[in-house]
SETORDO-812022 format. One record per atom (N, C-alpha, C, O): residue number from 1; residue in one letter; atom name; x, y, z. Coordinates in nm, 3 decimals, always signed. Each point is the difference from the previous one (the first is absolute). Last residue first. Layout:
// residues N
{site NUM; 'A'; 'CA'; {X; Y; Z}}
...
END
This chain:
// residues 90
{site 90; 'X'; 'N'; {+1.465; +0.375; +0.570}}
{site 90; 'X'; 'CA'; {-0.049; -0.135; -0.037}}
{site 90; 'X'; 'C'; {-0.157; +0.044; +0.028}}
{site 90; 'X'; 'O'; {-0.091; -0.082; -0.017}}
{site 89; 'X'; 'N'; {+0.522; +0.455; -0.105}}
{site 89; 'X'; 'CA'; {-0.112; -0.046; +0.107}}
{site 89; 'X'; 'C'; {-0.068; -0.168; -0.070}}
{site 89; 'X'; 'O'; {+0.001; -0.032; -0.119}}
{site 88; 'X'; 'N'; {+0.514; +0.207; +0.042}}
{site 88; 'X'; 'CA'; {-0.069; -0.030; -0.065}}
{site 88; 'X'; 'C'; {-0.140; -0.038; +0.160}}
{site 88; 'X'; 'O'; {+0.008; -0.075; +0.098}}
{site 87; 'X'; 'N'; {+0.374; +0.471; -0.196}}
{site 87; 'X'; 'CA'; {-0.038; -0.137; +0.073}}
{site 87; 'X'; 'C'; {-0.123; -0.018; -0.071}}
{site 87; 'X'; 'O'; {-0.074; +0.085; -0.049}}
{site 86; 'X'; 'N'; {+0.448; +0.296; +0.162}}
{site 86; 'X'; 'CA'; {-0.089; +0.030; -0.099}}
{site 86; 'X'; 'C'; {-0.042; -0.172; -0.024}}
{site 86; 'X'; 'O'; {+0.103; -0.050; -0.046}}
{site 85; 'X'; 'N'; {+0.067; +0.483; +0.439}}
{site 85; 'X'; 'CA'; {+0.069; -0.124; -0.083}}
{site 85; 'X'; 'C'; {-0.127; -0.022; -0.132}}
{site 85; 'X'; 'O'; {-0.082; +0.084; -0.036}}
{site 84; 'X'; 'N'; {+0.045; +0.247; +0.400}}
{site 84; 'X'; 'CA'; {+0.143; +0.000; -0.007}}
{site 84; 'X'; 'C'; {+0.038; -0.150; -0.145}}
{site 84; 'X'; 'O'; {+0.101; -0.028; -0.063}}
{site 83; 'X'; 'N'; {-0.489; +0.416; +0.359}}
{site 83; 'X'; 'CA'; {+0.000; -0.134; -0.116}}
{site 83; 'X'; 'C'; {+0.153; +0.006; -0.043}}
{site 83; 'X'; 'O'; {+0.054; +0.102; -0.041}}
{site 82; 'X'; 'N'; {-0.247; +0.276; +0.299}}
{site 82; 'X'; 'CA'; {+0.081; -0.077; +0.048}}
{site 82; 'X'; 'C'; {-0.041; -0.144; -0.086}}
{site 82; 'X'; 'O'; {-0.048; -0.076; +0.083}}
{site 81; 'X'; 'N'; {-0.278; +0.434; -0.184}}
{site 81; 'X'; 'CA'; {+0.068; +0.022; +0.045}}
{site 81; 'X'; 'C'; {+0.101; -0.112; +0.056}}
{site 81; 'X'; 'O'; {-0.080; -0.092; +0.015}}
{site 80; 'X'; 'N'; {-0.231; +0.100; -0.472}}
{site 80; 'X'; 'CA'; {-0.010; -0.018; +0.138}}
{site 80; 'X'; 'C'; {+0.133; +0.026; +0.098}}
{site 80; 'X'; 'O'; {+0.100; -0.056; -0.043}}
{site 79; 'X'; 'N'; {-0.367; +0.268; -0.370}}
{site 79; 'X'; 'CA'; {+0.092; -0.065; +0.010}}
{site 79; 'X'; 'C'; {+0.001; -0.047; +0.127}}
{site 79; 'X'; 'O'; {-0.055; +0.073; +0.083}}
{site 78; 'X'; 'N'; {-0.343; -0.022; -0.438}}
{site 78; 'X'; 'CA'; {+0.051; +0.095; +0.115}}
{site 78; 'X'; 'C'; {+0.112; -0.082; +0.040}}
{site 78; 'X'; 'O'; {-0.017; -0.121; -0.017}}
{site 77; 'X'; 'N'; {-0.190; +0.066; -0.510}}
{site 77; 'X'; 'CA'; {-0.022; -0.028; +0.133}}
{site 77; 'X'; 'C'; {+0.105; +0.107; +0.106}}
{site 77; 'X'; 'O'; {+0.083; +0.083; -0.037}}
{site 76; 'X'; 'N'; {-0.144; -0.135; -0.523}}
{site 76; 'X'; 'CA'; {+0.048; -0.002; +0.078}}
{site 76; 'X'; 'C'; {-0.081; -0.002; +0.134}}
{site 76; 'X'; 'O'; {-0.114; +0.036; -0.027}}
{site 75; 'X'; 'N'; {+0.097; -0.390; -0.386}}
{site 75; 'X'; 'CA'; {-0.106; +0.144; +0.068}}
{site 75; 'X'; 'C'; {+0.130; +0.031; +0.105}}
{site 75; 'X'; 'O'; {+0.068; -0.089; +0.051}}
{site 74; 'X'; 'N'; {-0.150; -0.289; -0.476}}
{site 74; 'X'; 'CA'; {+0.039; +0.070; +0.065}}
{site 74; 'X'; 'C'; {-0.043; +0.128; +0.046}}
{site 74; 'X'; 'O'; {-0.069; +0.084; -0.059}}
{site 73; 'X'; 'N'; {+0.056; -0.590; -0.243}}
{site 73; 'X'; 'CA'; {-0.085; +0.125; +0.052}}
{site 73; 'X'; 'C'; {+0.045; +0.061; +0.124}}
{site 73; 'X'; 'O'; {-0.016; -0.069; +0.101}}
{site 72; 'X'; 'N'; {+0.098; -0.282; -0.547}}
{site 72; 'X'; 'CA'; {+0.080; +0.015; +0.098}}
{site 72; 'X'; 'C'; {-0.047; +0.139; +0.085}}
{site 72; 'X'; 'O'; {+0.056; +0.102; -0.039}}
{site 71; 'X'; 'N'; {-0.088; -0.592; -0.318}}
{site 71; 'X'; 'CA'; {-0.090; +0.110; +0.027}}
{site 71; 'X'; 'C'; {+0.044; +0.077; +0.155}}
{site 71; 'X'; 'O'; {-0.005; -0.064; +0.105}}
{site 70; 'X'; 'N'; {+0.207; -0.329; -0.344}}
{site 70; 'X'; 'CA'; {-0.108; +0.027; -0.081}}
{site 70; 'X'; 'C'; {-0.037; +0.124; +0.030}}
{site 70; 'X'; 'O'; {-0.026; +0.068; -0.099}}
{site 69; 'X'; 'N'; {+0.471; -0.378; +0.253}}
{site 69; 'X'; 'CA'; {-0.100; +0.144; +0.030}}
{site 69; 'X'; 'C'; {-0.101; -0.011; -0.151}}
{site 69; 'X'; 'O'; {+0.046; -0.034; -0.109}}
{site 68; 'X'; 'N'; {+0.357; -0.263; +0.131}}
{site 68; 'X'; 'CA'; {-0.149; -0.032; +0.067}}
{site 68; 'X'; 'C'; {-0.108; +0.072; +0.037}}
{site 68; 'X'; 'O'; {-0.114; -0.039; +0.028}}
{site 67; 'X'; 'N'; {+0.529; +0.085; -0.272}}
{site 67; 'X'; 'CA'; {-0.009; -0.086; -0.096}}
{site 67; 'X'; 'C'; {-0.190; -0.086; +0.134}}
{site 67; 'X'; 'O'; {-0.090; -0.083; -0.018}}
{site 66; 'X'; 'N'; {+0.431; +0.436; +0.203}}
{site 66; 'X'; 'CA'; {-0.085; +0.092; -0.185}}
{site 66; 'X'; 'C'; {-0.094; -0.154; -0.023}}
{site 66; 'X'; 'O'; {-0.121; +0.019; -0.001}}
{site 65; 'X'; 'N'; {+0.456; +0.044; +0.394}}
{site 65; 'X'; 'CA'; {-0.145; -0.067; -0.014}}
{site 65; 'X'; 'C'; {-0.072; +0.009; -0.129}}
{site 65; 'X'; 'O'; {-0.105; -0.052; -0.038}}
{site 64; 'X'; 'N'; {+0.492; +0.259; +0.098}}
{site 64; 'X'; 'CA'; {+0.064; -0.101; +0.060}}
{site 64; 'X'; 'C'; {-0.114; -0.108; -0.011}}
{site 64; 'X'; 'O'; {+0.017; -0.117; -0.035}}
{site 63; 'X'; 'N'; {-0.099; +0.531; -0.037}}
{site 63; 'X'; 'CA'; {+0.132; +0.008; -0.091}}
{site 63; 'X'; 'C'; {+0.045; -0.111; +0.014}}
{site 63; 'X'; 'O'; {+0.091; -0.030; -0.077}}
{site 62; 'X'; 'N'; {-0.340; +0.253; +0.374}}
{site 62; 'X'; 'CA'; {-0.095; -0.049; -0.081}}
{site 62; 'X'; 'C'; {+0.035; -0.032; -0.154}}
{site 62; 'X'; 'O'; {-0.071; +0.009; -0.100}}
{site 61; 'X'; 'N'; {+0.315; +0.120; +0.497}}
{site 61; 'X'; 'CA'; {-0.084; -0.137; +0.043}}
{site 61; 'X'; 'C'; {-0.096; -0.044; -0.132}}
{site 61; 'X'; 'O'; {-0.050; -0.109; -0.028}}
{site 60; 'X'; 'N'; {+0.330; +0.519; +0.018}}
{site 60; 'X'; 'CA'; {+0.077; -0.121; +0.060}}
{site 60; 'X'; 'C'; {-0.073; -0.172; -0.043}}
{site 60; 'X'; 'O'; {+0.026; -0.103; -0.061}}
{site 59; 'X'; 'N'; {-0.221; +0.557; +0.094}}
{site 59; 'X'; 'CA'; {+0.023; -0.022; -0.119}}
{site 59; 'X'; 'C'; {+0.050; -0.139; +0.005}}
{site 59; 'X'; 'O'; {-0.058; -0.097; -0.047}}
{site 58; 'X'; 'N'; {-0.024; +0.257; +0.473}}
{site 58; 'X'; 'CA'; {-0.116; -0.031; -0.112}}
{site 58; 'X'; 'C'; {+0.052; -0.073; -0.092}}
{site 58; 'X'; 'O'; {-0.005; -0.123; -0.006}}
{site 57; 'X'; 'N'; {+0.357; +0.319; +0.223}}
{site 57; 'X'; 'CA'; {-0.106; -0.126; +0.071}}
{site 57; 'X'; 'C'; {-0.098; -0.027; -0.026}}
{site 57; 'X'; 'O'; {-0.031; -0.113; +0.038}}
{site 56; 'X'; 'N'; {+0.132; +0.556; -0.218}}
{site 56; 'X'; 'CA'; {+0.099; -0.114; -0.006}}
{site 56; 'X'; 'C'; {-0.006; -0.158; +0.053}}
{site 56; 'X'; 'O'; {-0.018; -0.090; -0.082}}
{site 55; 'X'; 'N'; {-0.268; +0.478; +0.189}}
{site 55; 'X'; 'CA'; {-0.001; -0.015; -0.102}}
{site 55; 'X'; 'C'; {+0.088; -0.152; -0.044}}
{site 55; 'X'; 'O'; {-0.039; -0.115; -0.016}}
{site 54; 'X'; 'N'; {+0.050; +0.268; +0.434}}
{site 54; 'X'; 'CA'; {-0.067; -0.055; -0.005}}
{site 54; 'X'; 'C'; {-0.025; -0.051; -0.158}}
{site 54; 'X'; 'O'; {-0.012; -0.119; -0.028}}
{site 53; 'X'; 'N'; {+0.348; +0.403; +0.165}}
{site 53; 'X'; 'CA'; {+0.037; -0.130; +0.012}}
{site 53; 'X'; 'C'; {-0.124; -0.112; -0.019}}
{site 53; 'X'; 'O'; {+0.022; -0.117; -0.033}}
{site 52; 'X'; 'N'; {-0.085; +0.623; -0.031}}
{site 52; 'X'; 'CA'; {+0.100; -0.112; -0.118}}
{site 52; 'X'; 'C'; {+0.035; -0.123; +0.029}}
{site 52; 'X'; 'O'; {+0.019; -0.085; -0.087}}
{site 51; 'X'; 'N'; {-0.220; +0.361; +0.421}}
{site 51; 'X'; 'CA'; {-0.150; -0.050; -0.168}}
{site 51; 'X'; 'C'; {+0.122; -0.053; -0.102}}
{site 51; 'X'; 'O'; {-0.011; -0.089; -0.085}}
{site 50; 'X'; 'N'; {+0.079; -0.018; +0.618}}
{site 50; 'X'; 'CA'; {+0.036; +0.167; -0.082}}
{site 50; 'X'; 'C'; {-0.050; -0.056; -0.138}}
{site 50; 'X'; 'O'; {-0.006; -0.115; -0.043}}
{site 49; 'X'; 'N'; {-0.210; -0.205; +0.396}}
{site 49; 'X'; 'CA'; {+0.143; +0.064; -0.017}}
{site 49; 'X'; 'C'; {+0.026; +0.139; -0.097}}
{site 49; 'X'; 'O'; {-0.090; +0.078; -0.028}}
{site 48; 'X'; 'N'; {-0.255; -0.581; +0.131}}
{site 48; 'X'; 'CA'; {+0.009; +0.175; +0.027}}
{site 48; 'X'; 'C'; {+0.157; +0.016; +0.006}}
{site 48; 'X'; 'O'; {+0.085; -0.085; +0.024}}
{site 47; 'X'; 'N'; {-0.486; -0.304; -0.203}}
{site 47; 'X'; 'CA'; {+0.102; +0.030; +0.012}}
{site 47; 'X'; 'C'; {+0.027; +0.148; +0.022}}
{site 47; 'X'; 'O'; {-0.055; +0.089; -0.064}}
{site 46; 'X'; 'N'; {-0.278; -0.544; +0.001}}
{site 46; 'X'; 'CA'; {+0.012; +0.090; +0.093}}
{site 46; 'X'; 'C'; {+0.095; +0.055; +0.028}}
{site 46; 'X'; 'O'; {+0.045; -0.035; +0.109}}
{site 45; 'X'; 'N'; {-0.397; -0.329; -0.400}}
{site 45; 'X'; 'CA'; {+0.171; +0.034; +0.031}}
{site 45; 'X'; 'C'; {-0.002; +0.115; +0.062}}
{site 45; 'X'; 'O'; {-0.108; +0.055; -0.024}}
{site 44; 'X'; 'N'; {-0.197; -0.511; -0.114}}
{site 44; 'X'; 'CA'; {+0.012; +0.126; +0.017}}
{site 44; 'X'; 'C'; {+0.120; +0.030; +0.088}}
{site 44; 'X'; 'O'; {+0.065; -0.064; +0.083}}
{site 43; 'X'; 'N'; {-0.323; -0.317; -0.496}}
{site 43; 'X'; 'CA'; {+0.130; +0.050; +0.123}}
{site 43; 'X'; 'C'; {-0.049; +0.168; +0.011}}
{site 43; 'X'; 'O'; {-0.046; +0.080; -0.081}}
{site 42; 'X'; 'N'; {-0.269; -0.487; -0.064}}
{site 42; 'X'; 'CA'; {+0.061; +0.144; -0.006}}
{site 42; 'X'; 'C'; {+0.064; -0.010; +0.069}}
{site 42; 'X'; 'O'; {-0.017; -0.053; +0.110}}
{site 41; 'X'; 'N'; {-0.345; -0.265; -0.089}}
{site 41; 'X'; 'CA'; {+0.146; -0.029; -0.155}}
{site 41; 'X'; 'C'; {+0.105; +0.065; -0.014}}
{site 41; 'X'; 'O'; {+0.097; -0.039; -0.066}}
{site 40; 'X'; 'N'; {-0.498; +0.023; +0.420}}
{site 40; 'X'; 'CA'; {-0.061; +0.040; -0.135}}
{site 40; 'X'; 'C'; {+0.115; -0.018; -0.077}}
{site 40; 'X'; 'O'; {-0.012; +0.040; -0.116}}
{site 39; 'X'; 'N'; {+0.077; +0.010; +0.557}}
{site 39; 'X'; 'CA'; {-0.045; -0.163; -0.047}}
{site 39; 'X'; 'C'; {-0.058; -0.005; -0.110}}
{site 39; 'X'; 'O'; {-0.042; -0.110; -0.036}}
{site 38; 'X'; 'N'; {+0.514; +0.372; +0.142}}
{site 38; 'X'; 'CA'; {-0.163; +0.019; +0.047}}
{site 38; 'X'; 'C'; {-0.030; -0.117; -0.060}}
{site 38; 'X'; 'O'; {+0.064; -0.079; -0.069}}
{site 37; 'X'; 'N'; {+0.440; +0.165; +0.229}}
{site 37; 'X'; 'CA'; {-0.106; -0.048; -0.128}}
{site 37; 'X'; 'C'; {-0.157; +0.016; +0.071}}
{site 37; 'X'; 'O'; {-0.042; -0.028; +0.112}}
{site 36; 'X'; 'N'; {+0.512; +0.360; +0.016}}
{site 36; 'X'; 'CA'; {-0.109; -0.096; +0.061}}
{site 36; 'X'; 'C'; {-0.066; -0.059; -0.150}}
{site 36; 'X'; 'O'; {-0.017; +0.068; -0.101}}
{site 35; 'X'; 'N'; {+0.443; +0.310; +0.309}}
{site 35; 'X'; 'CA'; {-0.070; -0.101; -0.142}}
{site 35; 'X'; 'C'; {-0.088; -0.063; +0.009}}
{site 35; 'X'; 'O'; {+0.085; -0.055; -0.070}}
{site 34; 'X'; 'N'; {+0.210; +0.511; +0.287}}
{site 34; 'X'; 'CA'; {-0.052; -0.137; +0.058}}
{site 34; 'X'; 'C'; {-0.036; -0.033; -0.128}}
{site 34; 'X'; 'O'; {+0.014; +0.079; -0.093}}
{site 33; 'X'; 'N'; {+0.339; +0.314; +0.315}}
{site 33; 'X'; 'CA'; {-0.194; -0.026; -0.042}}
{site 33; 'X'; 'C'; {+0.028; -0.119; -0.007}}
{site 33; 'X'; 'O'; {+0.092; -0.052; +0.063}}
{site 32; 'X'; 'N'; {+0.305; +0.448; -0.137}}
{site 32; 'X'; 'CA'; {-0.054; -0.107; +0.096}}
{site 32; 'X'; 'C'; {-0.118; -0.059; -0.068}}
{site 32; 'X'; 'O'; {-0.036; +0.022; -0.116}}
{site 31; 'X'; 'N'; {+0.519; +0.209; -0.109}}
{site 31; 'X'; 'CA'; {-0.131; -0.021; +0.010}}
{site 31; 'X'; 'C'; {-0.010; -0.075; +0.160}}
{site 31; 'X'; 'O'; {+0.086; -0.056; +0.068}}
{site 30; 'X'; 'N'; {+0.326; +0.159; -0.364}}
{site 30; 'X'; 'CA'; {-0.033; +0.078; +0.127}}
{site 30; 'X'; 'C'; {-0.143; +0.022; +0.029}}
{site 30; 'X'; 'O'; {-0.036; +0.107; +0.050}}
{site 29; 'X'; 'N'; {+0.257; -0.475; -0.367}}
{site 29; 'X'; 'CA'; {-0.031; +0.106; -0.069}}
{site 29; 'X'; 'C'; {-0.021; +0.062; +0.166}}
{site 29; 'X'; 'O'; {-0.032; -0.095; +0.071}}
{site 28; 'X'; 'N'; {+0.203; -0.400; -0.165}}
{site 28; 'X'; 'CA'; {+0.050; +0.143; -0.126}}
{site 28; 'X'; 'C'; {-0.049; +0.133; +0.031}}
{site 28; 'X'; 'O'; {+0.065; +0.089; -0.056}}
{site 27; 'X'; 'N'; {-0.323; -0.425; +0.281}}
{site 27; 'X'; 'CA'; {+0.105; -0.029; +0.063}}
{site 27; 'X'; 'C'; {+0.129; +0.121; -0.082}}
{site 27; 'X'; 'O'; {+0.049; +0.096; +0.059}}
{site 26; 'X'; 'N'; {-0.524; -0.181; -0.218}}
{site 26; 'X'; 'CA'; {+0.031; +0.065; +0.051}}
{site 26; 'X'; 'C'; {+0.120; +0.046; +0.113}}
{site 26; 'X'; 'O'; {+0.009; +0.109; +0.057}}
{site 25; 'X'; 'N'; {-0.095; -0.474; -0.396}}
{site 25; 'X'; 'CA'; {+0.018; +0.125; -0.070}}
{site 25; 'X'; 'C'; {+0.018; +0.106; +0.076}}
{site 25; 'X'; 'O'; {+0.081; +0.085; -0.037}}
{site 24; 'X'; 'N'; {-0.166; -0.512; +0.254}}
{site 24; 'X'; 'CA'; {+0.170; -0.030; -0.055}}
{site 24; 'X'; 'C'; {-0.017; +0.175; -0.069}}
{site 24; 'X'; 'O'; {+0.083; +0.081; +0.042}}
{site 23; 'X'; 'N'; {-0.532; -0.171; +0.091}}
{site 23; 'X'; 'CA'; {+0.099; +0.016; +0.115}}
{site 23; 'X'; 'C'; {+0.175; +0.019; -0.042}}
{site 23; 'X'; 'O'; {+0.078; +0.084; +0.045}}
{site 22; 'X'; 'N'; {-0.384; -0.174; -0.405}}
{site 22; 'X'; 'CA'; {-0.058; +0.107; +0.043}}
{site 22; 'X'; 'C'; {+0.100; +0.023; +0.182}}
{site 22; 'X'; 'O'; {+0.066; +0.101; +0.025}}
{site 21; 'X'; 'N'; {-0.060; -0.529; -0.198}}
{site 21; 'X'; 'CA'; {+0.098; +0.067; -0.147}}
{site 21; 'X'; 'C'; {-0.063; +0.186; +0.075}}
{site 21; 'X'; 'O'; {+0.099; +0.070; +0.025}}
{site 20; 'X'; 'N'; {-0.304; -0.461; +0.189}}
{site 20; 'X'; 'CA'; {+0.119; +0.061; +0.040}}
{site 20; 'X'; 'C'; {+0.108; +0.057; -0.053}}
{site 20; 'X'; 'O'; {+0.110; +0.026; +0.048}}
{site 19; 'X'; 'N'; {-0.571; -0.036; -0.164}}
{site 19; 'X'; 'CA'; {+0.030; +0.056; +0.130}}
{site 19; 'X'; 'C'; {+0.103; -0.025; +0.040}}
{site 19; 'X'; 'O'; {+0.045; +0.081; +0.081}}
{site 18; 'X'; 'N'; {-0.169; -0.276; -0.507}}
{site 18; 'X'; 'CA'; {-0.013; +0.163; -0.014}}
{site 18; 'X'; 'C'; {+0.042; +0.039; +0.166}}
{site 18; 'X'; 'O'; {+0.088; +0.086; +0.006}}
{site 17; 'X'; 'N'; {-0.109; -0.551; -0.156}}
{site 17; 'X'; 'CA'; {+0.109; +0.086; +0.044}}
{site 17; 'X'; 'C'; {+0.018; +0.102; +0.018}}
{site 17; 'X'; 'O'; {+0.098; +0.050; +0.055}}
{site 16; 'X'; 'N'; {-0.453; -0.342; -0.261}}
{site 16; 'X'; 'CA'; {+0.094; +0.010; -0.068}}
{site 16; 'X'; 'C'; {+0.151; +0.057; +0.062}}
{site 16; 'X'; 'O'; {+0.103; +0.009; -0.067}}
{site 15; 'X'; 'N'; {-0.559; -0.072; +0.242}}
{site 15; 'X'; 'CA'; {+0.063; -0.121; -0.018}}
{site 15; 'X'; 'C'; {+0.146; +0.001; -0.107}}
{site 15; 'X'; 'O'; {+0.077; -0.093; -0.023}}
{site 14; 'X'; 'N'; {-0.446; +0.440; +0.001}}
{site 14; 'X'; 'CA'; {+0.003; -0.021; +0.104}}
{site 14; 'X'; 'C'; {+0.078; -0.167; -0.037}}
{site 14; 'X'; 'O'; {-0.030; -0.062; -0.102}}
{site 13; 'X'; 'N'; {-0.081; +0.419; -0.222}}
{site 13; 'X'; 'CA'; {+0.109; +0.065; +0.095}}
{site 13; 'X'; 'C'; {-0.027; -0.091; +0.114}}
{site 13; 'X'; 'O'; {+0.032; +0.066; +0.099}}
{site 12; 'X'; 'N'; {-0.208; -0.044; -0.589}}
{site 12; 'X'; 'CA'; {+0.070; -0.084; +0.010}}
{site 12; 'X'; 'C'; {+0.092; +0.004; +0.130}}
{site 12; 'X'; 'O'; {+0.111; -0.053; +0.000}}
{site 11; 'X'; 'N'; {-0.500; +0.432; -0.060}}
{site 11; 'X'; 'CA'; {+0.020; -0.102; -0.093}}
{site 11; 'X'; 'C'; {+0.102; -0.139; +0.069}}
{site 11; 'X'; 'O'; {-0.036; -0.042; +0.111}}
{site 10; 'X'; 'N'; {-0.062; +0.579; +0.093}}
{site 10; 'X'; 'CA'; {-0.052; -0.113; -0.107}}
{site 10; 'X'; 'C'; {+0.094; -0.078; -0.059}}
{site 10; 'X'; 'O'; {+0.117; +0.027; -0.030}}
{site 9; 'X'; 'N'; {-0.024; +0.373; +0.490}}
{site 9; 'X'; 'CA'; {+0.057; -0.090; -0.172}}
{site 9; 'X'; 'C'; {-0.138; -0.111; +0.009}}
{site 9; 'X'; 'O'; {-0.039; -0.058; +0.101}}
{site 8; 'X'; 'N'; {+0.092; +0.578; +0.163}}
{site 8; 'X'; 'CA'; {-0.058; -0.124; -0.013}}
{site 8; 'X'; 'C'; {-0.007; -0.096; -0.085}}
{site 8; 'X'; 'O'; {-0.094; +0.000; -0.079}}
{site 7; 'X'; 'N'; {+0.348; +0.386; +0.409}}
{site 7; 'X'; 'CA'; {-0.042; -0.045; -0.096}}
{site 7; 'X'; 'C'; {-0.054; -0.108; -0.020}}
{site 7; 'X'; 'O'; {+0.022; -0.094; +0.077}}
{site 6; 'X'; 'N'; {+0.039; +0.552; +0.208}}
{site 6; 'X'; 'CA'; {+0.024; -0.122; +0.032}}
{site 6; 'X'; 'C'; {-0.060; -0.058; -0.158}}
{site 6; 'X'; 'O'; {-0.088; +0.057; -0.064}}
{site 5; 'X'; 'N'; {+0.478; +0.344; +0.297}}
{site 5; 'X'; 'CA'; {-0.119; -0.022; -0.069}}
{site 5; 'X'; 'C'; {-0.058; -0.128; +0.031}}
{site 5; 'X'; 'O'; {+0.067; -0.071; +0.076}}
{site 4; 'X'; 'N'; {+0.178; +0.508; +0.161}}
{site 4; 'X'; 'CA'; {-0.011; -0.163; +0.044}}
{site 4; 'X'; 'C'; {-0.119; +0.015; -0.168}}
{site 4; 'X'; 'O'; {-0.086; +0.082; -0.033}}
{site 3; 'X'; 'N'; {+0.518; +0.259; +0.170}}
{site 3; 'X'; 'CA'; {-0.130; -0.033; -0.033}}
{site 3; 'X'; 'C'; {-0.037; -0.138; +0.047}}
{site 3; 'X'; 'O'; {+0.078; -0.079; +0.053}}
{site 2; 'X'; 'N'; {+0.305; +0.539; +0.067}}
{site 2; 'X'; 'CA'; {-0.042; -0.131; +0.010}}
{site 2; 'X'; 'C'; {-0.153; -0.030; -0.068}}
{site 2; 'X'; 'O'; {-0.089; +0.083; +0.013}}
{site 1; 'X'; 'N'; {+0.492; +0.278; -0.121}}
{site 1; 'X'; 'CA'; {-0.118; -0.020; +0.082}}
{site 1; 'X'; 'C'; {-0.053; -0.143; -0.019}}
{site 1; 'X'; 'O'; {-0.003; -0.061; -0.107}}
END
C-alpha cells in the first residue's frame, strides 16, 4: 500500500547538494515527490511509494547526508494520485 510522507531536515542542508543527492537517491528506489529549500534553512522533502521503498529512500538519503542533518521531522501525509517522478521544486 502506498504512503506519502513529508520531511523536514535541520542544520548543514542547504548549499551542500542535499537536493540533488535526494533526487540521484530517489532515482534507486520506486518512489515519487519532490524536495524544495525553504527560506528558513530547511529542506523539505516529499516522498510516496510502498512504506518499504519509502523507508529505504529515507534511510538512503540520510546515510549519505548524516554528516549535515542535525535534526530530522517527519509526518505521514495523504498520497497523491498520478505523481510519477520525483524532482527538485525551486
Amino acid at each position: 500500500m502506498n504512503e506519502r510522507r513529508r520531511v523536514s531536515y535541520r542544520g548543514n542542508v542547504q548549499g551542500v547538494g542535499f537536493r540533488a543527492t535526494a533526487k540521484g537517491v530517489a532515482r534507486g528506489w520506486p518512489v515519487s515527490g519532490w524536495v524544495r529549500n525553504e527560506a528558513d534553512g530547511t529542506v523539505t522533502l516529499e516522498v510516496q511509494g510502498e512504506g518499504s521503498a519509502v523507508d529505504g529512500m529515507l534511510g538512503d538519503l540520510r546515510r549519505r547526508m548524516a554528516g549535515h542533518i542535525r535534526q530530522e521531522t517527519s509526518m505521514t501525509i495523504g498520497v497523491k494520485e498520478g505523481e510519477e517522478e520525483f524532482r527538485i521544486e525551486r
